[in-house]
N, CA and C atoms as an extended XYZ file, in Angstrom:
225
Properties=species:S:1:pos:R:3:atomname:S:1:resname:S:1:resid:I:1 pbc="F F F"
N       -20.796      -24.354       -7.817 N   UNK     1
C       -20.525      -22.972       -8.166 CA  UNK     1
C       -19.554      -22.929       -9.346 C   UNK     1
N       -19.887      -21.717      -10.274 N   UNK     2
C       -19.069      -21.732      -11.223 CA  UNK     2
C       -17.791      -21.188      -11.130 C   UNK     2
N       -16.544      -21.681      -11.639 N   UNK     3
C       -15.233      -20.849      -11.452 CA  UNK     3
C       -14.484      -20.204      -12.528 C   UNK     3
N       -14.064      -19.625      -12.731 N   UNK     4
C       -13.369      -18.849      -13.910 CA  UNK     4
C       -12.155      -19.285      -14.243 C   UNK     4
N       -11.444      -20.164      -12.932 N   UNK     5
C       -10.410      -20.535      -12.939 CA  UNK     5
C       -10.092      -21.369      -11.655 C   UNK     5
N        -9.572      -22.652      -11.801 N   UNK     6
C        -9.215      -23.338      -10.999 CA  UNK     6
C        -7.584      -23.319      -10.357 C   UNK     6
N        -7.497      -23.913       -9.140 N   UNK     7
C        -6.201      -23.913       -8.431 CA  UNK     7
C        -5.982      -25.326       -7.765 C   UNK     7
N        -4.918      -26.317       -7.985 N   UNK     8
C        -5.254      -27.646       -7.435 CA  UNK     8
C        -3.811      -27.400       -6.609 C   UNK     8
N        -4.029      -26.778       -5.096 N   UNK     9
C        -2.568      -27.219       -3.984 CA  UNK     9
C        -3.055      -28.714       -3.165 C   UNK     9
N        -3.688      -29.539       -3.918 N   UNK    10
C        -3.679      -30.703       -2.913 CA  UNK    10
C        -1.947      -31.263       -3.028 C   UNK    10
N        -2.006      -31.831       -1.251 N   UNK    11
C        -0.548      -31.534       -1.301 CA  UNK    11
C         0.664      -30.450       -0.618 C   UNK    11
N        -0.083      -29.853       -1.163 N   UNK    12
C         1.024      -28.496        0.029 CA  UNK    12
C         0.501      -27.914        1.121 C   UNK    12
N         1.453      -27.781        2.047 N   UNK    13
C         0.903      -26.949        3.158 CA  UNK    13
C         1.127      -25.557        3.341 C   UNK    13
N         0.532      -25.067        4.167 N   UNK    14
C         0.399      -23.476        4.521 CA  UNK    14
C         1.679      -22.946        4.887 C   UNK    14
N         2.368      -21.855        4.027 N   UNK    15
C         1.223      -21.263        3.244 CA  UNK    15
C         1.535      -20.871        1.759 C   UNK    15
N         1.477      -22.040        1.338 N   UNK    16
C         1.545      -22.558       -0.165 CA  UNK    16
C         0.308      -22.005       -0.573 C   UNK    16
N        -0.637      -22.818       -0.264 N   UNK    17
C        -1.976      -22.568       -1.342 CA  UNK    17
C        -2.395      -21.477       -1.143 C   UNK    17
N        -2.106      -20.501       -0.129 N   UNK    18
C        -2.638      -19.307        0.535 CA  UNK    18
C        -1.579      -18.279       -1.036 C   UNK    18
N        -0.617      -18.409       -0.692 N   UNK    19
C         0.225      -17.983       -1.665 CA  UNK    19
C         0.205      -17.678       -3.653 C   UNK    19
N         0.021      -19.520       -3.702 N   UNK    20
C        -0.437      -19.662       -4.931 CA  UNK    20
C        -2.075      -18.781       -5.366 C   UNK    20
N        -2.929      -19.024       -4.533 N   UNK    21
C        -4.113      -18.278       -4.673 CA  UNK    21
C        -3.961      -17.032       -5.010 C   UNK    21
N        -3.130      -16.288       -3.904 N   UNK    22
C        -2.984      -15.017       -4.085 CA  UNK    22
C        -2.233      -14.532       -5.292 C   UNK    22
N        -1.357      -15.399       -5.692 N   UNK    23
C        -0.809      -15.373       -7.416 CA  UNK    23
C        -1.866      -15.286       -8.312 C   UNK    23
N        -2.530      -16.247       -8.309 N   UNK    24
C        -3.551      -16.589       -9.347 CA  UNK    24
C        -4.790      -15.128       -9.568 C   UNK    24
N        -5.126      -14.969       -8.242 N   UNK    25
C        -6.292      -13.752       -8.195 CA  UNK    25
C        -5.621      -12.799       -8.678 C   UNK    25
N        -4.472      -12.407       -8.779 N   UNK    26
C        -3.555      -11.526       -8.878 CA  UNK    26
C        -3.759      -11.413      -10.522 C   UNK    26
N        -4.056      -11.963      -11.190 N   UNK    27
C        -3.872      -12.368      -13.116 CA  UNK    27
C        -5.604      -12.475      -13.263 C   UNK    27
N        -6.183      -12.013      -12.245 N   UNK    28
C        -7.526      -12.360      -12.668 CA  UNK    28
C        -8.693      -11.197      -12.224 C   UNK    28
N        -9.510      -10.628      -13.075 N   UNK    29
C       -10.380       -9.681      -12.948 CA  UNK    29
C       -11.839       -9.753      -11.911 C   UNK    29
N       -11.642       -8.282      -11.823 N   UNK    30
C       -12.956       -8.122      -10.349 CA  UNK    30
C       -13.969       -8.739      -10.918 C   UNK    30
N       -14.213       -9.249       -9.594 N   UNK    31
C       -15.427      -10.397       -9.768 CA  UNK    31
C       -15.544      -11.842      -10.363 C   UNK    31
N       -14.423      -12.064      -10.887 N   UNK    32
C       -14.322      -13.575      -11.012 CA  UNK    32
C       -14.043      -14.023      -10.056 C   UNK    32
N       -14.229      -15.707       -9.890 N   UNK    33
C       -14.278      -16.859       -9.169 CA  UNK    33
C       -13.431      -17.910       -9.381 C   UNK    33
N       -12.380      -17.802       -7.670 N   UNK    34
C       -12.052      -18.498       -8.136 CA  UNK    34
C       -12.039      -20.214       -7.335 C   UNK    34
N       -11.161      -20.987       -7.727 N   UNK    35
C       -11.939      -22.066       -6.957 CA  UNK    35
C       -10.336      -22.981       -6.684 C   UNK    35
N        -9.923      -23.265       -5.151 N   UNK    36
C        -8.936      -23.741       -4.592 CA  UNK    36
C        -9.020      -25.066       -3.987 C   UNK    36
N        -8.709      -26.280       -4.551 N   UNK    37
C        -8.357      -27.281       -3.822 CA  UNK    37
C        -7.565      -27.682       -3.032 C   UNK    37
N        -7.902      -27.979       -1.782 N   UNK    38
C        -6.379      -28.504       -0.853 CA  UNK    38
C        -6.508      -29.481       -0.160 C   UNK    38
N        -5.868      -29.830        0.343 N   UNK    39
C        -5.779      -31.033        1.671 CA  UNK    39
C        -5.396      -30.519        2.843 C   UNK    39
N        -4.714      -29.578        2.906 N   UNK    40
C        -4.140      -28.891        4.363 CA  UNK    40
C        -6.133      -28.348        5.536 C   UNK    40
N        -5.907      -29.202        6.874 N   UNK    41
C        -6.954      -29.062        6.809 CA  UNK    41
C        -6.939      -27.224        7.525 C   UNK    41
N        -5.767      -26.578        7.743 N   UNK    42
C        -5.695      -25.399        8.482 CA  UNK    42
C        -5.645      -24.600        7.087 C   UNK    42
N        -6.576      -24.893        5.455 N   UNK    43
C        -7.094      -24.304        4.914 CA  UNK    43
C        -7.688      -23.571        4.715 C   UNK    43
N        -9.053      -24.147        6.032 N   UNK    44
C       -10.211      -23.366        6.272 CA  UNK    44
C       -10.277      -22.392        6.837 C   UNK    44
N        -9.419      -22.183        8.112 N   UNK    45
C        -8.901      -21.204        8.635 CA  UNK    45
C        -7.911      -20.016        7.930 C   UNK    45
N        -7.607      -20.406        7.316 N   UNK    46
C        -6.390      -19.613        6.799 CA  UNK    46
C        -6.930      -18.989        5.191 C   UNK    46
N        -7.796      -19.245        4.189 N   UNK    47
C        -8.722      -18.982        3.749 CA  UNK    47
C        -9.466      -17.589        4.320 C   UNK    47
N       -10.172      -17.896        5.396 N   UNK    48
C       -11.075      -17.031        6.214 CA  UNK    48
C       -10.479      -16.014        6.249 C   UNK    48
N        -8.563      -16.238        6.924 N   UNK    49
C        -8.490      -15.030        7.452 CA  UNK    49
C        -7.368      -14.056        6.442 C   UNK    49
N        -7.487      -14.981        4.703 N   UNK    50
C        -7.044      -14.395        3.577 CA  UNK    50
C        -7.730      -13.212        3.061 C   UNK    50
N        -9.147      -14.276        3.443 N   UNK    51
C        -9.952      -13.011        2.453 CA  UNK    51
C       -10.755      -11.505        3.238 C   UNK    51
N       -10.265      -11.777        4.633 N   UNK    52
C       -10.402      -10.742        5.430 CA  UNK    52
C        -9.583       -9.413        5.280 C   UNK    52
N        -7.755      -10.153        5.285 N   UNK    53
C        -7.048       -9.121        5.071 CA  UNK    53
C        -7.140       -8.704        4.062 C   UNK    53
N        -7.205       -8.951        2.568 N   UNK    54
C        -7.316       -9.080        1.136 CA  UNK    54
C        -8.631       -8.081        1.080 C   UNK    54
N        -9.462       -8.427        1.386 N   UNK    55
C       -11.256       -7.901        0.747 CA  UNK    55
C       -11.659       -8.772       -0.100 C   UNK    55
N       -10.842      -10.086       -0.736 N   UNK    56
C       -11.541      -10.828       -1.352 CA  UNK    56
C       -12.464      -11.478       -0.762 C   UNK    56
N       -13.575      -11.804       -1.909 N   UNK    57
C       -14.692      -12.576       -0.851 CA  UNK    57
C       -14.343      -13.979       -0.648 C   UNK    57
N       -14.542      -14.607        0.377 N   UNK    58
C       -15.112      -15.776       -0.083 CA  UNK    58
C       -16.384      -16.279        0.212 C   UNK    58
N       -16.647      -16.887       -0.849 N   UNK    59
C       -18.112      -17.332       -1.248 CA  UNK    59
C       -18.834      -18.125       -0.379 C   UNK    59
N       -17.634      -19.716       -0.699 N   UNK    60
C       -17.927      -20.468       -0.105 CA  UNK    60
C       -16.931      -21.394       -0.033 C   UNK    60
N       -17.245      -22.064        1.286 N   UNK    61
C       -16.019      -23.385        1.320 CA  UNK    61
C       -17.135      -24.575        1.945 C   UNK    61
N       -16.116      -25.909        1.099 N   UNK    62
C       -16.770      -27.260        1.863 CA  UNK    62
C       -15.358      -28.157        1.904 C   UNK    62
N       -16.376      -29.234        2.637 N   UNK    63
C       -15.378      -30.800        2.724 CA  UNK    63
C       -15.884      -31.714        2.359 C   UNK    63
N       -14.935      -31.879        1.117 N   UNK    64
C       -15.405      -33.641        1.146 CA  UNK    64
C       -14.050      -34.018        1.124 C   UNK    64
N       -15.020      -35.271        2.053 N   UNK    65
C       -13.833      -36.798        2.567 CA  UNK    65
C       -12.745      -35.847        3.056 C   UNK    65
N       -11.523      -35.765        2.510 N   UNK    66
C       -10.496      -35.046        3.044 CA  UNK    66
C        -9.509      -34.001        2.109 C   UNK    66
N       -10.406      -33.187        1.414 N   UNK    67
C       -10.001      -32.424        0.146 CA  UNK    67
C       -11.077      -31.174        0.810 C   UNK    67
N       -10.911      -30.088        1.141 N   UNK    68
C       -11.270      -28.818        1.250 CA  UNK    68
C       -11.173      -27.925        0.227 C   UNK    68
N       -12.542      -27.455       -0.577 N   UNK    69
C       -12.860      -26.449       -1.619 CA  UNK    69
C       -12.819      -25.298       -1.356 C   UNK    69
N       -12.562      -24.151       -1.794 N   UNK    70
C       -12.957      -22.612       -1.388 CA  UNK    70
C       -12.932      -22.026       -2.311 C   UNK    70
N       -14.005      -21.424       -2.466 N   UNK    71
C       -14.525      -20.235       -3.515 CA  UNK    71
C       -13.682      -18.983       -3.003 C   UNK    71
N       -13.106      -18.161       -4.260 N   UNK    72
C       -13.003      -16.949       -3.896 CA  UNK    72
C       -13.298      -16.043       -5.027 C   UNK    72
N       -13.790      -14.577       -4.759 N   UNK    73
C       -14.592      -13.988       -5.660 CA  UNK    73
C       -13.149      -12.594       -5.276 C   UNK    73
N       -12.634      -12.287       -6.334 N   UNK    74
C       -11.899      -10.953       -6.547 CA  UNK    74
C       -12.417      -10.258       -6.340 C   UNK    74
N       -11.771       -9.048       -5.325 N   UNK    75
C       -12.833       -7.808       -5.473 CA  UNK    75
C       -12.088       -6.968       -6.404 C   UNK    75
């Protein structure tokens, strides 16, 4: 998936990358994508229940090996 802008929190835990994300979307226009790397694996969870409270979407998330991706789309 394409991103408009990347975020690398591999490394920090929650709720760092939850944080930083929400910085970043914050400087960035409806409907871009954006795209979060982490290692924290209570990412995935915490992700989910970002873009619930937020309305941001998210797109999509995966795993590889032990690095967790997540798409998020600004609303």
């Amino acid at each position: 998936m394409h991103a408009q802008k990347e975020l690398d929190t591999r490394g920090l835990n929650c709720p760092l990358p939850i944080l930083k994300a929400k910085k970043a979307l914050a400087d960035m226009r409806s409907g871009e994508v954006l795209k979060v790397m982490s290692t924290d694996p209570g990412s995935m969870r915490d992700f989910q229940a970002f873009a619930r409270q937020t309305g941001n979407e998210l797109v999509e998330q995966e795993t590889l090996a032990d690095e967790f991706i997540h798409f998020l789309r600004r609303r």
